[in-house]
Backbone bond lengths (Angstrom), bond angles and torsions (degrees), N, CA, C in turn:
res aa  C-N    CA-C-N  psi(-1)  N-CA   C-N-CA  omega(-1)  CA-C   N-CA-C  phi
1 X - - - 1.462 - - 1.525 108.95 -
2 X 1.216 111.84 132.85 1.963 118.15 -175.41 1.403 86.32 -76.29
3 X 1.787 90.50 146.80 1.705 123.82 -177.41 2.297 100.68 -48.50
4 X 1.055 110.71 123.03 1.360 95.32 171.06 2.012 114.79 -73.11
5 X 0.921 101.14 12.65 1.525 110.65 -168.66 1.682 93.11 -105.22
6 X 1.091 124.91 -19.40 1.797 131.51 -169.41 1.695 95.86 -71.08
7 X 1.614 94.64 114.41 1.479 119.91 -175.38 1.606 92.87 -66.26
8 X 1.636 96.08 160.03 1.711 99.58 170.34 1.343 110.38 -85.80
9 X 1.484 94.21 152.79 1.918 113.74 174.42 1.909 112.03 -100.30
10 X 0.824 114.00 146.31 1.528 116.34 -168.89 1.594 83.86 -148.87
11 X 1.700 93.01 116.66 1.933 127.77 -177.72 1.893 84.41 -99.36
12 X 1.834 116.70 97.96 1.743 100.83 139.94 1.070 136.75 -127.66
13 X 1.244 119.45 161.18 1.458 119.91 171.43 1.780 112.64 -162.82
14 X 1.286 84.11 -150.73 1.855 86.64 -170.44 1.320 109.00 -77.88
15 X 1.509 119.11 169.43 1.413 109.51 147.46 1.347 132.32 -62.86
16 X 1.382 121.61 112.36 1.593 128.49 166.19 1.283 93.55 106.70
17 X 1.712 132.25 43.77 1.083 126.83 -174.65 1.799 100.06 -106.27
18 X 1.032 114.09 -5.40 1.726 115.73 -168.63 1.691 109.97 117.12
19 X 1.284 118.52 -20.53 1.400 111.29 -156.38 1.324 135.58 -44.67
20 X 1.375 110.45 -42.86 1.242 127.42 167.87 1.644 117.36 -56.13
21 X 1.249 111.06 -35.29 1.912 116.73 178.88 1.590 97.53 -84.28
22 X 0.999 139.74 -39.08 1.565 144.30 -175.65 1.745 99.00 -48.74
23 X 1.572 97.51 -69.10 1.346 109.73 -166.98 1.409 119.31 -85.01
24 X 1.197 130.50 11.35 1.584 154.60 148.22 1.818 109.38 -70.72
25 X 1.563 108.57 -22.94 1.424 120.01 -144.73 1.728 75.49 -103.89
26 X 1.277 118.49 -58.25 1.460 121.11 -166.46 1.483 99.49 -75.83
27 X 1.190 121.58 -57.79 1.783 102.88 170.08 1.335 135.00 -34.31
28 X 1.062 114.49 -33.17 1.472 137.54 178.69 1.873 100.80 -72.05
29 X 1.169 116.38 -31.32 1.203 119.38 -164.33 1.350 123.48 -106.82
30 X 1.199 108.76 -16.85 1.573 144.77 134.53 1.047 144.12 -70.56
31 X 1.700 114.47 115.44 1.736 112.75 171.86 1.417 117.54 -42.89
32 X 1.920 121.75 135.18 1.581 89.47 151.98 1.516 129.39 101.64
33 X 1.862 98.10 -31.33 2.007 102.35 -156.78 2.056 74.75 -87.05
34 X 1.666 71.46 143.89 1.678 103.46 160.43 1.110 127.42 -118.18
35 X 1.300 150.21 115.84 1.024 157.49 -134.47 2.051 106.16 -106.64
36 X 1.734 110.32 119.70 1.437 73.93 -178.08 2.217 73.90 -141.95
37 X 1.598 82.18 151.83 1.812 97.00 -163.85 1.551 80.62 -60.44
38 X 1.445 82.79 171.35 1.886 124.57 146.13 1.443 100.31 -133.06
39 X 1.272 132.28 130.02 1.097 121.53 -175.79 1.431 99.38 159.31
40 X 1.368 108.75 107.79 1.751 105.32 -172.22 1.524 113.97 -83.22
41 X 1.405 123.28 -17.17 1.313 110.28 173.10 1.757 100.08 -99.27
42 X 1.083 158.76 -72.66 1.265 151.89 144.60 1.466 102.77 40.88
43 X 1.432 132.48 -60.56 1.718 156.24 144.63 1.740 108.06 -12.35
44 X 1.371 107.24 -30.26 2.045 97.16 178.73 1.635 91.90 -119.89
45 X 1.378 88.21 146.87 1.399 111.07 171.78 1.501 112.32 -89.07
46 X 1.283 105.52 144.17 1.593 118.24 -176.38 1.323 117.19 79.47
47 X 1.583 112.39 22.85 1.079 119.38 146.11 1.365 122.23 -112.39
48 X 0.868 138.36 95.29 1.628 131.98 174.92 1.401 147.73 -110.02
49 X 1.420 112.41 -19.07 1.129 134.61 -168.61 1.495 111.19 -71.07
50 X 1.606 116.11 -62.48 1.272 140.12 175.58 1.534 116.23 -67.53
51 X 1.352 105.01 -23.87 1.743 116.09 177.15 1.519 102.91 -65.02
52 X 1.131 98.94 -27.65 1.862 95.04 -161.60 1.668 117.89 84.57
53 X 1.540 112.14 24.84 0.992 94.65 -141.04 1.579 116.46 -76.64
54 X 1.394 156.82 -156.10 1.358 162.01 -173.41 1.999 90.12 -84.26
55 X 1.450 121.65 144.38 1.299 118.92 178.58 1.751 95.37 -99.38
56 X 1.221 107.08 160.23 1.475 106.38 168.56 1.167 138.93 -55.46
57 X 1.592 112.61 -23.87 1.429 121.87 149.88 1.713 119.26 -26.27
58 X 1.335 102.66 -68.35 1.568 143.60 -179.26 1.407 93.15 -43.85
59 X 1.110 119.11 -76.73 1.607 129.52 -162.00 1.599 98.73 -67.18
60 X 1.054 137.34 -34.75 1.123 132.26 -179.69 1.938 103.34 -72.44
61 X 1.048 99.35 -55.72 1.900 92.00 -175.71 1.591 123.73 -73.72
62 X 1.740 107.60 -3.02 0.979 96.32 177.88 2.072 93.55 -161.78
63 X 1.705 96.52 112.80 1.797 88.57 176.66 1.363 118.22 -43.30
64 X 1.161 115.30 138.19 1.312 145.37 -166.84 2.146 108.97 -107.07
65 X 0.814 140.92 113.78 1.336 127.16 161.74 1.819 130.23 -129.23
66 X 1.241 113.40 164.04 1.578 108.72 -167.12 1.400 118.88 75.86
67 X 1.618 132.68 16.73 1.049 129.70 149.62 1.279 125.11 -107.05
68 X 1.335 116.08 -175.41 2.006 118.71 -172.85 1.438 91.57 45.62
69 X 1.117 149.10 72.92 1.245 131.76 163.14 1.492 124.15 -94.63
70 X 1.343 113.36 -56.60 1.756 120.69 153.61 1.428 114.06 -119.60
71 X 1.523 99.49 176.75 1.080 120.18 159.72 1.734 143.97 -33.45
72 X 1.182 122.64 108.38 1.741 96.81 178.11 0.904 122.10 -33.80
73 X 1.302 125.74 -30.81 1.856 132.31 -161.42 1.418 96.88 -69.66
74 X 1.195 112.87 -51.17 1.549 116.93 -159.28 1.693 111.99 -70.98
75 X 1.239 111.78 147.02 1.615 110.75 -178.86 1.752 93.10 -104.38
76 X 1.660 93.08 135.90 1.583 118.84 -175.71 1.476 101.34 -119.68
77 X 1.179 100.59 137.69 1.943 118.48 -158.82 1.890 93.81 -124.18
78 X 1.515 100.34 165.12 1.795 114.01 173.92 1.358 95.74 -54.94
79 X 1.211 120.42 -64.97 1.430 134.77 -170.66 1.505 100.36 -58.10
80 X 0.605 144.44 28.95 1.898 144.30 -175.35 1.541 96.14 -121.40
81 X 1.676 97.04 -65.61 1.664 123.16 176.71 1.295 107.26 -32.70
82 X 1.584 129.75 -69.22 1.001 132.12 -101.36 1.478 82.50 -112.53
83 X 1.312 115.63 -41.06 1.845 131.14 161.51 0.884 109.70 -36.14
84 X 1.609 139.31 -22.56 1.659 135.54 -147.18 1.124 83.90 -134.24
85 X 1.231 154.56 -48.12 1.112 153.88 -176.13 1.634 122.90 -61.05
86 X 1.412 98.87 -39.41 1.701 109.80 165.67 1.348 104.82 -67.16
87 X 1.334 114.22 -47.13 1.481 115.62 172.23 1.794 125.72 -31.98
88 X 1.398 92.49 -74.98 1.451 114.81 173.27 1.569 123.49 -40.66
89 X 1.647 104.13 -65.00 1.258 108.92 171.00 1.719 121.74 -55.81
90 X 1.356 111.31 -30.68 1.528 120.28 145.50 1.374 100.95 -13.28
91 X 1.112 76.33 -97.40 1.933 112.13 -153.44 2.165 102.64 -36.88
92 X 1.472 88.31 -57.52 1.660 94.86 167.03 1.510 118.71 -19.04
93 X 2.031 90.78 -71.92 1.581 88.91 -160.34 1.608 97.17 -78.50
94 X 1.209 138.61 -3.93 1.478 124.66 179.59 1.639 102.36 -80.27
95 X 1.295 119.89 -0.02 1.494 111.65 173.89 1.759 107.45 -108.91
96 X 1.167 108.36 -20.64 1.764 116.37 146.38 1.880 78.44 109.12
97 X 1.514 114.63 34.72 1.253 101.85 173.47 1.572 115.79 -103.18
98 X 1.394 118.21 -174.40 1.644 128.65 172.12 1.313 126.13 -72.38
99 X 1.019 155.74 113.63 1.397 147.64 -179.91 0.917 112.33 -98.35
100 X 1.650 127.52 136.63 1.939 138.79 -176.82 1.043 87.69 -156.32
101 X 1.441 98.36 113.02 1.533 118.02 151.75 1.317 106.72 -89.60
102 X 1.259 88.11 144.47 2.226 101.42 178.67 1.580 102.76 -130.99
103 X 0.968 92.99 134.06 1.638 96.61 172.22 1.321 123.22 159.83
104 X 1.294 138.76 172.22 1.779 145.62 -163.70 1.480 113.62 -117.01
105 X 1.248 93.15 -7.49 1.722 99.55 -166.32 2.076 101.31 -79.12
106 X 0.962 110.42 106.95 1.336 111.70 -168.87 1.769 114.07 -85.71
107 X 1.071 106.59 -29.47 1.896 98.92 173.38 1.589 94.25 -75.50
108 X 1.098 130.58 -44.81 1.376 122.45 -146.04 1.671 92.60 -80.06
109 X 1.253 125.76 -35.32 1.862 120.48 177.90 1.313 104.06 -46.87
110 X 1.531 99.72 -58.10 1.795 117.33 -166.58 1.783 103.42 -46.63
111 X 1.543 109.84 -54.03 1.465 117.84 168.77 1.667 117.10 -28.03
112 X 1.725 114.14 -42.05 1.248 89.50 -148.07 1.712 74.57 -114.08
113 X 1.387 119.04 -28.75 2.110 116.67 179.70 1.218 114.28 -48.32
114 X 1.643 115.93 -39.33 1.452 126.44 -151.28 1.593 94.86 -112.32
115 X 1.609 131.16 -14.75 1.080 153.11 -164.96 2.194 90.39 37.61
116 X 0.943 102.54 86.57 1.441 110.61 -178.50 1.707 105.01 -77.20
117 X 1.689 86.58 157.13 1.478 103.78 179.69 1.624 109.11 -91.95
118 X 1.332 122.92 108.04 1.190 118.43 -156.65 1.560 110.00 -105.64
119 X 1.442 123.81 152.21 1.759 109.12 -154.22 1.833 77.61 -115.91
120 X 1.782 80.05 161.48 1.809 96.31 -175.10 0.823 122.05 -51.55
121 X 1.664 126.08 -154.63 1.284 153.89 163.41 1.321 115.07 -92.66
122 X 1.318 131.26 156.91 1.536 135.36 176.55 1.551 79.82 -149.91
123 X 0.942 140.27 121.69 1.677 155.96 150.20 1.387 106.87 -56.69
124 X 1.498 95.03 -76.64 1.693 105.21 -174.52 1.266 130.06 -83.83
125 X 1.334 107.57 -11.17 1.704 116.04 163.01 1.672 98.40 -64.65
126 X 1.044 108.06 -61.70 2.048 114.34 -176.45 1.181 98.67 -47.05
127 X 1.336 121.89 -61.46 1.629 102.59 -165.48 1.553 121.37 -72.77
128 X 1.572 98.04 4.07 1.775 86.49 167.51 1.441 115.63 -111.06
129 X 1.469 99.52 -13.58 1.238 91.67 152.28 1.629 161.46 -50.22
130 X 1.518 87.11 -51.38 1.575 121.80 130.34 1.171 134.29 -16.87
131 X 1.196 116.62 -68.02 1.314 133.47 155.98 1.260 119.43 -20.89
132 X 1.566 108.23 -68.85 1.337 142.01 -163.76 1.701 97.14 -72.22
133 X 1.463 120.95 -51.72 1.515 128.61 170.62 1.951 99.82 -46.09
134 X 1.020 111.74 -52.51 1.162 105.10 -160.94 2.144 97.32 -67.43
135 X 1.028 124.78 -13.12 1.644 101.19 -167.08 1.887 102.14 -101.92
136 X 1.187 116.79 174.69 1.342 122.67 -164.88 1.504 104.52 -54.31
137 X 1.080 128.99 143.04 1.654 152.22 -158.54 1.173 105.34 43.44
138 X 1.226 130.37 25.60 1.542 118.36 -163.85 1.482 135.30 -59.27
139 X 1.332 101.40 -42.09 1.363 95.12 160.31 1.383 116.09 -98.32
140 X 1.081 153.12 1.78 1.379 136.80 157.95 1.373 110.78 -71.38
141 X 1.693 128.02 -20.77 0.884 103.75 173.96 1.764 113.33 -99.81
142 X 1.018 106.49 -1.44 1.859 110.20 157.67 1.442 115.04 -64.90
143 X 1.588 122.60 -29.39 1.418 114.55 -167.97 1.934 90.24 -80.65
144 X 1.166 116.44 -43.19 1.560 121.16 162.68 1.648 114.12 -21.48
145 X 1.394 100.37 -57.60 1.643 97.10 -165.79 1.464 103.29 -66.68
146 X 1.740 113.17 -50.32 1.085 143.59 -178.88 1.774 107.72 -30.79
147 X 1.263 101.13 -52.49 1.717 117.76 172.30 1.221 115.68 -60.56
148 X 1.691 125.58 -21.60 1.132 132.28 172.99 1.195 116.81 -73.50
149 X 1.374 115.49 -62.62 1.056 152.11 -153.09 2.192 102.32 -70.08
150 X 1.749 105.54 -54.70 1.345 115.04 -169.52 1.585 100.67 -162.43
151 X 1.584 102.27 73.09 1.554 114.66 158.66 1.169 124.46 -11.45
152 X 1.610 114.11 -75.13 1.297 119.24 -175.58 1.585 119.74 -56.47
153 X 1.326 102.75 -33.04 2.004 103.75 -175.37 1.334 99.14 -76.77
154 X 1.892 140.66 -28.58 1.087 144.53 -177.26 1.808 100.75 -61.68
155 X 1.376 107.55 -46.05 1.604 111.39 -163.71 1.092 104.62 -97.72
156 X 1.711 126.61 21.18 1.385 133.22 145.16 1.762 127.64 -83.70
157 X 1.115 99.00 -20.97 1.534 126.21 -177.39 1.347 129.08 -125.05
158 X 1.531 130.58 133.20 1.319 140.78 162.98 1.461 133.34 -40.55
159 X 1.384 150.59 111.43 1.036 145.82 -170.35 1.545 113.24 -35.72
160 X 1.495 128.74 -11.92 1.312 123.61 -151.58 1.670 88.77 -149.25
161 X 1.408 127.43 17.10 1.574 98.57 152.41 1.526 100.92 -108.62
162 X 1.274 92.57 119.85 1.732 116.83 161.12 1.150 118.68 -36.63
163 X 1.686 123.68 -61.62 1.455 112.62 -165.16 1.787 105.04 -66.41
164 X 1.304 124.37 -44.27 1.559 135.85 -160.55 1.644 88.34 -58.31
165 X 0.807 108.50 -70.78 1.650 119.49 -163.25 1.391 109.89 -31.41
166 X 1.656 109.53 -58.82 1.374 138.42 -130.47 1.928 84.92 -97.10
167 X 1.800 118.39 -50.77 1.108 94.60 175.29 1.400 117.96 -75.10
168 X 1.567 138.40 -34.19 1.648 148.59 -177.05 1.680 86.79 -38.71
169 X 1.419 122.15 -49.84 1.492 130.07 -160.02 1.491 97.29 -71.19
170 X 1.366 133.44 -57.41 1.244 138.06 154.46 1.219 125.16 -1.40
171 X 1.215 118.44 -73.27 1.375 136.22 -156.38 1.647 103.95 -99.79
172 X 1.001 115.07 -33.31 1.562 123.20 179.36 1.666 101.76 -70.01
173 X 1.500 110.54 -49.32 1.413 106.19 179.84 1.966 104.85 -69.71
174 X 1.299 121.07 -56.91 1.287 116.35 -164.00 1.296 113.53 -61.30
175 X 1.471 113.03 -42.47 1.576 113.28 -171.91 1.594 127.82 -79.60
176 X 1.843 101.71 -14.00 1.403 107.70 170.78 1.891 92.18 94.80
177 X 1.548 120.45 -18.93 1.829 104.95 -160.69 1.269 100.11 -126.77
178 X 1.220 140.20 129.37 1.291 132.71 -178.20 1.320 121.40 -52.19
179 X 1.467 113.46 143.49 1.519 126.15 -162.91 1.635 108.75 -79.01
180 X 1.412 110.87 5.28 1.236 122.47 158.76 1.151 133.20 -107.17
181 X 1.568 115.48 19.37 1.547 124.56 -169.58 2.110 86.30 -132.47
182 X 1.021 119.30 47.57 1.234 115.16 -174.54 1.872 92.74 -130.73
183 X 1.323 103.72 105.10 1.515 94.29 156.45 1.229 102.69 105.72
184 X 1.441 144.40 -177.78 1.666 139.25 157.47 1.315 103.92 -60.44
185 X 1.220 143.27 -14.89 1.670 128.49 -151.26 1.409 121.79 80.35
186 X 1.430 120.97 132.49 1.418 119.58 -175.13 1.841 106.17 -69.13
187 X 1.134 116.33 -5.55 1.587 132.40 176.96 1.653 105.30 -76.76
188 X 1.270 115.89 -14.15 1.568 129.10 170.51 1.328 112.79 -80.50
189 X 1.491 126.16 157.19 1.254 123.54 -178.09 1.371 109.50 -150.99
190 X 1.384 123.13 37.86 1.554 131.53 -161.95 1.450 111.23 -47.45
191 X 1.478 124.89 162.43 1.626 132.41 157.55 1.589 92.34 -18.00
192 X 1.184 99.27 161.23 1.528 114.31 159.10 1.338 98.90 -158.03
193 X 1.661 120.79 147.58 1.540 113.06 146.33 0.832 111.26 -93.16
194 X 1.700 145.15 83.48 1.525 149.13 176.05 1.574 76.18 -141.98
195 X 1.569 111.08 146.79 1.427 123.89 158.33 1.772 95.85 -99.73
196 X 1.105 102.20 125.71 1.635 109.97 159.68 1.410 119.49 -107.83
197 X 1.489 97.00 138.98 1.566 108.91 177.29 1.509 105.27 -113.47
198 X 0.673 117.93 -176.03 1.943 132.32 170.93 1.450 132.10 -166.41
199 X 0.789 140.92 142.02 1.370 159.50 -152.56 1.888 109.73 -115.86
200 X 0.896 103.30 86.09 2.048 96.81 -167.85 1.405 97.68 -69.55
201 X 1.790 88.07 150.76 1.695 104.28 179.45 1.491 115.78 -69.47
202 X 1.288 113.35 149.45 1.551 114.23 -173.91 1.758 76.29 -141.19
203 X 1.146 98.14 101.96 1.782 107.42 157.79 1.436 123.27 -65.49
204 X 0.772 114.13 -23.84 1.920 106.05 -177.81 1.546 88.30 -94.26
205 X 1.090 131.43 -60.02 1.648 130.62 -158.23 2.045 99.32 -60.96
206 X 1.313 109.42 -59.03 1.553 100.71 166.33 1.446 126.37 -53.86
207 X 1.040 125.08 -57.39 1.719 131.93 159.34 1.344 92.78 -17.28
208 X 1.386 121.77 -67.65 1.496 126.97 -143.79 1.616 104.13 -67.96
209 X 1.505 96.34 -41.63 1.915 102.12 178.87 1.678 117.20 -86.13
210 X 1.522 100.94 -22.65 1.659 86.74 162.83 2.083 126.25 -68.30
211 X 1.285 112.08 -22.64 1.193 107.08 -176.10 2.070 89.09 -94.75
212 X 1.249 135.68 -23.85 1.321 115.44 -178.01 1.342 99.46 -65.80
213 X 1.262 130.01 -38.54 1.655 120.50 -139.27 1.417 81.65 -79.68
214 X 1.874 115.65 -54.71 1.424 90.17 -158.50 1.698 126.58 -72.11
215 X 1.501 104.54 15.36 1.641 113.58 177.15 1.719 89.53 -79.13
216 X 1.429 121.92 -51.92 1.108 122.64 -162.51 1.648 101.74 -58.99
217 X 0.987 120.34 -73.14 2.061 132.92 169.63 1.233 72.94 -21.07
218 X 1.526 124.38 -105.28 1.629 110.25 -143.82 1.357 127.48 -34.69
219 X 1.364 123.87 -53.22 1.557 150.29 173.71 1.950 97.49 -37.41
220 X 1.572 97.86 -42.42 1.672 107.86 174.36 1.249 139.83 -66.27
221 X 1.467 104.62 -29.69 1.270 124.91 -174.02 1.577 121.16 126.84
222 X 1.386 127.78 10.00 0.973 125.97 152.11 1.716 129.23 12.84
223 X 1.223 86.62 -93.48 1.735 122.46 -172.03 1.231 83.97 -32.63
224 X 1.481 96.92 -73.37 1.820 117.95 -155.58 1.535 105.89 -44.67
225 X 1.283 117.10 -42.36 1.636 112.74 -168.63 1.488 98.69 -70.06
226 X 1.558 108.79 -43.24 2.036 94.62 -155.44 1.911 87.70 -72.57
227 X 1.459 121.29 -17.05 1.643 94.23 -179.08 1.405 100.51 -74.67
228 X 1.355 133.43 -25.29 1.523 113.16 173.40 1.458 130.04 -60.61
229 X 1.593 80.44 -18.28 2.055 83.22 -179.20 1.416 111.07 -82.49
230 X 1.268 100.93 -30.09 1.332 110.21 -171.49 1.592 117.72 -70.28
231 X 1.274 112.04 -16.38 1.782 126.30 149.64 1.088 145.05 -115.88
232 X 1.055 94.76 28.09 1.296 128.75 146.86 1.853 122.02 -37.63
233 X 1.318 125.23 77.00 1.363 127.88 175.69 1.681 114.28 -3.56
234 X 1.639 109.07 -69.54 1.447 118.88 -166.85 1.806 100.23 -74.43
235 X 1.214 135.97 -25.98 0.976 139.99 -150.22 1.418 141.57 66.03
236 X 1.139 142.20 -152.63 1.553 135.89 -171.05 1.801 83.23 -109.10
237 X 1.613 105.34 151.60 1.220 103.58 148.85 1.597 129.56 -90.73
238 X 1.428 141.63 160.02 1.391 131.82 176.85 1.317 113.65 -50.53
239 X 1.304 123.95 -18.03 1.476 126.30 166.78 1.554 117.04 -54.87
240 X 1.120 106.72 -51.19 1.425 132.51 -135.28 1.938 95.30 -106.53
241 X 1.487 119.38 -16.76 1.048 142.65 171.22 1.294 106.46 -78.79
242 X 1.097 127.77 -34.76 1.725 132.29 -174.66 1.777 107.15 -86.62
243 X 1.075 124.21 -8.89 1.509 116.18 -175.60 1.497 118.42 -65.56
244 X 0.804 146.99 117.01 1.599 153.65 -168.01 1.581 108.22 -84.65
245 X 1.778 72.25 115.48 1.379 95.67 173.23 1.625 91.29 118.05
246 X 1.313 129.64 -49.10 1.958 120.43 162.51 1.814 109.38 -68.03
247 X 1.299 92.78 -44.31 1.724 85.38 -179.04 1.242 105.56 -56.67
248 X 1.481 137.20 -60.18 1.331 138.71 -158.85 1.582 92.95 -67.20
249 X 1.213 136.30 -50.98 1.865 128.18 -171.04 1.532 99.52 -66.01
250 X 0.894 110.80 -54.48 1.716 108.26 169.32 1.111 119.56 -25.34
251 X 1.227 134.97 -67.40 1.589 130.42 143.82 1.291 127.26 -14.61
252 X 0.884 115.58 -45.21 1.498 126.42 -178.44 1.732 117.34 -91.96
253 X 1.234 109.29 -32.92 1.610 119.09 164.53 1.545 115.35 -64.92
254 X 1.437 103.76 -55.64 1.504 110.26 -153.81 1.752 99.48 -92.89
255 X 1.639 111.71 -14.44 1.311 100.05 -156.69 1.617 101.11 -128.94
256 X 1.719 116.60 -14.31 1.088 98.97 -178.57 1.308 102.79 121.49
257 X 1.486 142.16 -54.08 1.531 137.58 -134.54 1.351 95.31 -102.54
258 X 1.270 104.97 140.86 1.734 165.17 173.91 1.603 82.58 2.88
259 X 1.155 136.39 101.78 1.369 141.08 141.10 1.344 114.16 -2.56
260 X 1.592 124.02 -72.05 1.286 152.32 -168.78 2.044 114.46 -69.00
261 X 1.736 78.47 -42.95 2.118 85.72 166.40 1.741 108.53 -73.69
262 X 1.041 112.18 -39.60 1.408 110.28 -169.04 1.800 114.22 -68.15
263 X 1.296 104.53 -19.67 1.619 106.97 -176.01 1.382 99.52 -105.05
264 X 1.422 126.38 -32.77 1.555 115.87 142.97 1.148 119.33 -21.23
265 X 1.395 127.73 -77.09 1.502 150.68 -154.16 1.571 106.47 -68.86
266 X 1.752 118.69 -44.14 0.821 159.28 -169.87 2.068 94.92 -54.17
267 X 1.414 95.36 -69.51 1.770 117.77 178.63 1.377 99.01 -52.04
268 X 1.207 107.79 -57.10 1.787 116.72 -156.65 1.650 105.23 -60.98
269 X 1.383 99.89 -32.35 1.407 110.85 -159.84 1.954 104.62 -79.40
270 X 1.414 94.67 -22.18 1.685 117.08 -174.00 1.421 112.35 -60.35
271 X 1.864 80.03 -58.44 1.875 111.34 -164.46 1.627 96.02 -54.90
272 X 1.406 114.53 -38.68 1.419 99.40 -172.31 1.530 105.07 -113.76
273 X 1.274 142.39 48.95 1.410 160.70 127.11 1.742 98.45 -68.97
274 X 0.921 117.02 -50.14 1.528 122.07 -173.38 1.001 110.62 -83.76
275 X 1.336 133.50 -25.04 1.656 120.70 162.39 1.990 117.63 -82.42
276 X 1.291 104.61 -23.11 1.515 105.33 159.81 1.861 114.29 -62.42
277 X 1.414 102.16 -49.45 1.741 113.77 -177.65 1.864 89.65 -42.93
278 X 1.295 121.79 -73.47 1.746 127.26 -147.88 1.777 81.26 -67.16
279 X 1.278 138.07 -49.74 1.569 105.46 -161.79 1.567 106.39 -84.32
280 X 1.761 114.57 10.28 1.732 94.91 167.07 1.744 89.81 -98.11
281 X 1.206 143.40 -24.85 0.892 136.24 -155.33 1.908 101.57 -89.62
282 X 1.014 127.50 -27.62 0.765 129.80 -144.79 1.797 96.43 -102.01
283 X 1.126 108.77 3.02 1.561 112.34 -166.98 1.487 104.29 -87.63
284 X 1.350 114.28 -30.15 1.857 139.34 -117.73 1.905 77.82 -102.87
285 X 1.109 115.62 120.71 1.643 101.48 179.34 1.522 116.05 -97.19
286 X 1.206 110.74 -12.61 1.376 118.17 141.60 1.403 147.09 -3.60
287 X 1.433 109.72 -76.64 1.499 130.24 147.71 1.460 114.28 -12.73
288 X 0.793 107.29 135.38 1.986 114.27 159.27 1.658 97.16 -119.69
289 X 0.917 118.33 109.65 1.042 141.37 165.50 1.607 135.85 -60.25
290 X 1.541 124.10 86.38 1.241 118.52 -166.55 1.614 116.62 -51.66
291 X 1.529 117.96 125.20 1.500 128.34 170.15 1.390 114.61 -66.49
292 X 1.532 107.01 145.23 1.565 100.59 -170.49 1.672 109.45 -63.62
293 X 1.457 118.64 -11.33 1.413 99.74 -154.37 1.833 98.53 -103.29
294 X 1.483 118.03 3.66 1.560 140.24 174.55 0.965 134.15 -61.13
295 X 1.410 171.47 103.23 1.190 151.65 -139.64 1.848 83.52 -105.67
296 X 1.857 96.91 121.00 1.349 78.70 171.77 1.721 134.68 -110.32
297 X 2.014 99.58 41.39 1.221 99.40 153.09 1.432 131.97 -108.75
298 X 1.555 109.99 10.72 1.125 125.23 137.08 1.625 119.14 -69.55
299 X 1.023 124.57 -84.16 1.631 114.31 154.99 1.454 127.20 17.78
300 X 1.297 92.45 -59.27 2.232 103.53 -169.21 1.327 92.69 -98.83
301 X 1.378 132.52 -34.76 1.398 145.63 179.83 2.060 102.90 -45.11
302 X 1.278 111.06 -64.46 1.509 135.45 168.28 1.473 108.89 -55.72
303 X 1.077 126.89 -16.45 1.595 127.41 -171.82 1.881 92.13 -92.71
304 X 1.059 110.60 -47.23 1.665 133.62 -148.68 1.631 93.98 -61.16
């Protein structure tokens, strides 16, 4: 039986970096380890293909947790995550097992490593915000106000991601305190008892597996799944609309455009999701960092 005192291990890296086979490799090699995602779309059920998600094989030889969790319809927040995740890891050490989180999703780790102080809800501030996202420049010119309003949360984020902007704008308007004065700052890197491992970016070798896999997804059924979502009675939520690789087919389901442009767009949009993942990951000094010449399911294996 594993030590109930055995701190958790957290496997990250990019998308399409290996992670999921690494840490399948060390579970296997390990009494006990339970496997629980990071991964914000991974969280709705009836998406799977594009998630990457664990096959049933997988889930059967080794518990799996934090996936299928809701609905597409429903919108899933850090604070959603981070609730389920305290949960889980619960439950782990009350069975006196290992916990490894795997995953790319970088606010949502920080959520549960740094156990962050997470700021409310504003309902109706968002939905007018929203609003405002939806008309011509809309969010570039929200990250504008946003810059006025809380510098530092502006020069955390891109003029053109919607969700960052739209919640920083959120919370800055509802709470009266800037959405960058909440917490130590993700620029903090306090003690943690989480052992972190990492997986370093290899740009040509990921490049190479983000455009195979999604030949493989298509070859799988792709298409077929996002048209099921896409009629889906309740519909997708705006969450659940942003996942890469459904957003880009979505286009092409609901609207018509070029099969072949959209999985273009789809890659392109990946290739550089994964170069944002290595410069948040790569900041965090934390990490132990697998060496190229290491096998790193021995590596996470030794952490465990």
């Amino acid at each position: 039986m594993p030590d109930r005192a055995a701190p958790p291990v957290a496997l990250v890296g990019t998308t399409a970096s290996g992670k999921s086979a690494v840490a399948l490799g060390a579970a296997r090699a390990r009494a006990g380890v339970e496997i629980l995602a990071v991964d914000s779309m991974s969280v709705y059920r009836a998406m799977d293909i594009a998630t990457a998600k664990p096959d049933a094989r997988a889930r059967a030889e080794v518990p799996h947790h934090l996936i299928d969790l809701v609905d597409p319809s429903e919108e899933f927040t850090v604070a959603d995550y981070q609730r389920r995740a305290r949960g889980a890891l619960a439950s782990v050490r009350a069975r006196g097992g290992r916990a490894l989180l795997v995953g790319g999703t970088g606010l949502y780790l920080r959520a549960v490593v740094d156990d962050l102080a997470l700021p409310g809800r504003w309902p109706e501030v968002a939905a007018t915000l929203e609003a405002e996202a939806d008309g011509p420049g809309g969010v570039p010119a929200l990250h504008r106000r946003l810059a006025a309003l809380d510098p530092v949360a502006a020069g955390r984020t891109t003029p053109t991601n919607r969700r960052r902007v739209v919640r920083a704008l959120e919370v800055t308007l509802g709470s009266g305190s800037t959405f960058s004065s909440f917490g130590p700052g993700l620029g903090s890197y306090p003690p943690t008892r989480f052992t972190l491992v990492g997986l370093p970016f290899n740009p040509v070798a990921v490049d190479a597996e983000i455009a195979g896999r999604f030949g493989r997804w298509l070859d799988g059924g792709l298409v077929a799944e996002v048209e099921g979502l896409a009629r889906r009675p309740a519909g997708l939520s705006r969450t659940a609309r942003q996942a890469l690789g459904y957003r880009e087919l979505l286009a092409h389901v609901e609207d018509g455009a070029p099969l072949e442009r959209c999985v273009d767009e789809a890659v392109r949009r990946t290739r550089a999701y994964a170069r944002r993942q290595w410069a948040w990951f790569r900041r965090d000094p934390r990490i132990r960092w697998v060496e190229p010449d290491e096998d790193p399911v021995e590596v996470l294996s030794a952490a465990l």
